[in-house]
Every structure is written in structure tokens, then in C-alpha cells.
C-alpha positions in Angstrom: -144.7 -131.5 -29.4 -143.3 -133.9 -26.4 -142.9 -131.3 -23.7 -140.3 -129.1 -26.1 -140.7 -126.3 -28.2 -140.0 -127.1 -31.3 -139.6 -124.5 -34.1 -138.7 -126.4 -36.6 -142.0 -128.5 -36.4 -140.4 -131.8 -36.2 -140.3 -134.5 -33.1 -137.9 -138.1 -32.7 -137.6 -140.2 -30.0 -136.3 -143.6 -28.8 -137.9 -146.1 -27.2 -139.2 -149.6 -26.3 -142.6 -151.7 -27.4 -143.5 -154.3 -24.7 -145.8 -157.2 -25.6 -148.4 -159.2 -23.6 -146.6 -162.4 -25.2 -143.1 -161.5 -23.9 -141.5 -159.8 -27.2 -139.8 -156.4 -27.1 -139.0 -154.0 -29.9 -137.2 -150.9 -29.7 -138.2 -148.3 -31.8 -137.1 -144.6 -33.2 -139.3 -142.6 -34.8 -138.9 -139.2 -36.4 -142.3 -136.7 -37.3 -142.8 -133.7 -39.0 -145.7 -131.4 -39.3 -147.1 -132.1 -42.7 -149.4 -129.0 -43.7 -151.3 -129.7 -46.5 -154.4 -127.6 -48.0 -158.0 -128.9 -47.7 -160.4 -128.1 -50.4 -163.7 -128.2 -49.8 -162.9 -127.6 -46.0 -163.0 -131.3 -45.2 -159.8 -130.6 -43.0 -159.4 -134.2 -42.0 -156.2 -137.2 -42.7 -152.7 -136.8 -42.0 -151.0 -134.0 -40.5 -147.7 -135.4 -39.2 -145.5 -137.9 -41.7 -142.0 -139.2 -41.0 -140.0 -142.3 -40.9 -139.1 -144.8 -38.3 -137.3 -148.2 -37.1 -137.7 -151.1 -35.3 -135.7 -153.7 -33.9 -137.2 -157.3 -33.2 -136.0 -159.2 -29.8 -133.9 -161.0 -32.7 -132.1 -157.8 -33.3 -133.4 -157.6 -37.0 -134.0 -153.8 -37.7 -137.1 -152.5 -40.1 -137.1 -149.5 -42.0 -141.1 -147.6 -41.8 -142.5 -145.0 -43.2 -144.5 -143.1 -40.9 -148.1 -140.9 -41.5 -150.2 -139.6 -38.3 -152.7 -137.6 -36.8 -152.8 -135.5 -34.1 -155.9 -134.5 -33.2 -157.3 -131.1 -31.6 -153.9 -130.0 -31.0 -152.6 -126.4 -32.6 -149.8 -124.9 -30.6 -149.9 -128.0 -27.6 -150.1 -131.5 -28.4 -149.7 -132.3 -24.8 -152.1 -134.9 -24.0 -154.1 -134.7 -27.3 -154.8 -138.3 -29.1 -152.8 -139.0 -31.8 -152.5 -142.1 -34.3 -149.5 -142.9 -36.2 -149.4 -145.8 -39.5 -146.6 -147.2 -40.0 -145.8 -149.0 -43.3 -142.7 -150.7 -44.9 -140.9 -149.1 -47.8 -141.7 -149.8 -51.1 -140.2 -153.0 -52.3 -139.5 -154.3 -48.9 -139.0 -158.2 -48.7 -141.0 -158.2 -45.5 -144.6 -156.2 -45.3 -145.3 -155.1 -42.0 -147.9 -152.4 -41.5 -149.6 -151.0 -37.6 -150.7 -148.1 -36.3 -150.1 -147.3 -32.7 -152.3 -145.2 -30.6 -151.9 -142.8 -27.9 -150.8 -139.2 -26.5 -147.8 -137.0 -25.6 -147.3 -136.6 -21.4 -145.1 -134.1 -21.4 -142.0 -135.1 -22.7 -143.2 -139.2 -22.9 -145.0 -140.3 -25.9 -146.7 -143.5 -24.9 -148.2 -145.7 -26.9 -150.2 -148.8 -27.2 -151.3 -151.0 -30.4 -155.1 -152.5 -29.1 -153.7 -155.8 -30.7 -152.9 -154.6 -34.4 -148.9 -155.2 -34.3 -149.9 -158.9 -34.0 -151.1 -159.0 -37.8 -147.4 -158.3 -38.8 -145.3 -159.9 -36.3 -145.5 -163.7 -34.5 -145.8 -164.1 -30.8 -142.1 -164.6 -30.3 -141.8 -160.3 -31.6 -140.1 -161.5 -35.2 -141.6 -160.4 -38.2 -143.7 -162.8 -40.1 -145.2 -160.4 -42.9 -148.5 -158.3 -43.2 -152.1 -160.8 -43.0 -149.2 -163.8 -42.9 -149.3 -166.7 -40.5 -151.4 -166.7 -37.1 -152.7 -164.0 -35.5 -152.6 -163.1 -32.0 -156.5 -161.3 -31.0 -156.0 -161.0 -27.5 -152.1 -159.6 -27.7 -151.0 -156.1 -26.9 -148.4 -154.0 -27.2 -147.5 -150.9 -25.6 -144.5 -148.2 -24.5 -142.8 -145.5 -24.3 -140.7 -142.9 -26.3 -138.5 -140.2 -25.1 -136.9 -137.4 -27.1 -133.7 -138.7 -28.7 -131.8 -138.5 -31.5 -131.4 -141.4 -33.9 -127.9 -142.5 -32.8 -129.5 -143.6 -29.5 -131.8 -146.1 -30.9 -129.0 -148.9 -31.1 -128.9 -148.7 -27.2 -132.8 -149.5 -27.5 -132.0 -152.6 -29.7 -129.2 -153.7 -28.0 -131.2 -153.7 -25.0 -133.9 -155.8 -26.4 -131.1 -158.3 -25.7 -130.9 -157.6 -22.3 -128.8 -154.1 -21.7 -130.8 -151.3 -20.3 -132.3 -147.7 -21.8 
């Protein structure tokens, strides 16, 4: 996955979210391979699951949950479309939920939203709550990710508020 052999079936990265209204969102996100059985041979749903975070341009970072699928792809995701969900944690005062869309290029994972980020999140990038408030139709949202480790992912933020990745 990403340009990198990985053995131990698992992928993160670090990057930023750009959207058509101006806002910025850093983001980290970790996935596994998630093999589960099929019966009946229907062999579709989710094949990768993992968690995630995001940062607003106001610095306010979200816990997600993360499910995806990667599709065609067996021993080389490169280039194959993939869609991953991302969800807030049980219990979470603020319900955000999105998917993004998009492929690995070697070792870039971009990304794009076709307009969905804007049901959870006001024009201005902070979080307003799943279905809550206006909605932004014509908005996108779209970036890159780049293997890293978690630890990197508060340069991301802090860069939301004007330092660089």
C-alpha cells in the first residue's frame, strides 16, 4: 500500500484537506487490512478499517473511526480506487461523518470529498455536526497524504495555522 511494502498489512499517513471555500484540515489516518469471510461468495464491503484525526483551521482536533474499500487491488494498491468512511466515536459530542474518495500514486494517497465533508463541517472548515446547519452543494475538498507516523500530524495542524508540511 502507498508505494511501500508493507508486511504487516497496515498503512498511516499525514496530511492536509484543502477546501474550495478557503478551510484547511490536517489529517492522519491509520488502515489495516481487515480480512473477513464472505458467505455466500458475495465478496463485497469493507476490507480496510482504522482510525483517524482531524484538525479544523480552528485547531480543534476529531477523533474518527475509519472503514474502506479498496477495490481490485491484491498484492498492489497502486493506483486502484479506494473509498474510505469516516465516522465519530461513539458518544462523541459532535457527529461528523464523510467519506473521501480516491487512489494511492505511489507513495501519495490523494484524496477528494465530491462535496460530502460539507454536510459535517461549515464553510469556515469548523465542525458544525452531521445533517446540522447549511450545506455547501457546490464545495469540495481535496489533498494529499504521505506516509507518516502519528507524531507528525501536530505539524499538519499547526500548519493549518500558517506553518508549513
Amino acid at each position: 500500500m502507498g508505494g511501500r511494502w508493507t508486511p504487516a498489512l497496515t498503512w498511516h499517513g499525514v496530511g492536509k484537506l484543502q477546501s474550495t471555500s478557503g478551510a484547511t484540515y490536517g489529517l492522519f489516518m491509520e488502515v489495516s487490512v481487515y480480512l473477513r469471510h464472505a458467505r455466500g461468495g458475495s465478496g463485497g464491503g469493507q476490507n480496510l478499517q482504522g482510525r483517524a484525526k482531524l484538525c479544523t483551521p480552528q485547531g480543534a482536533i476529531y477523533p474518527l473511526t475509519v472503514d474502506g474499500y479498496l477495490k481490485r487491488a491484491w498484492l498492489d494498491a497502486d493506483g486502484k480506487p479506494i473509498t474510505f468512511y469516516f465516522y465519530s466515536l461513539k458518544g462523541a459530542n459532535t457527529r461528523l461523518n464523510f467519506e473521501l474518495l480516491g487512489a494511492w500514486h505511489e507513495q501519495e494517497l490523494v484524496l477528494e470529498d465530491k462535496g460530502n465533508m460539507a454536510m459535517s463541517f461549515a464553510p469556515d472548515g469548523s465542525a458544525k455536526g452531521y445533517l446540522k446547519g447549511m450545506n455547501s452543494p457546490k464545495e469540495n475538498t481535496a489533498g494529499t497524504l504521505r506516509y507518516a507516523s502519528e507524531p507528525e500530524f501536530s505539524s499538519v495542524c499547526s500548519s493549518s495555522n500558517g506553518n508549513s508540511f
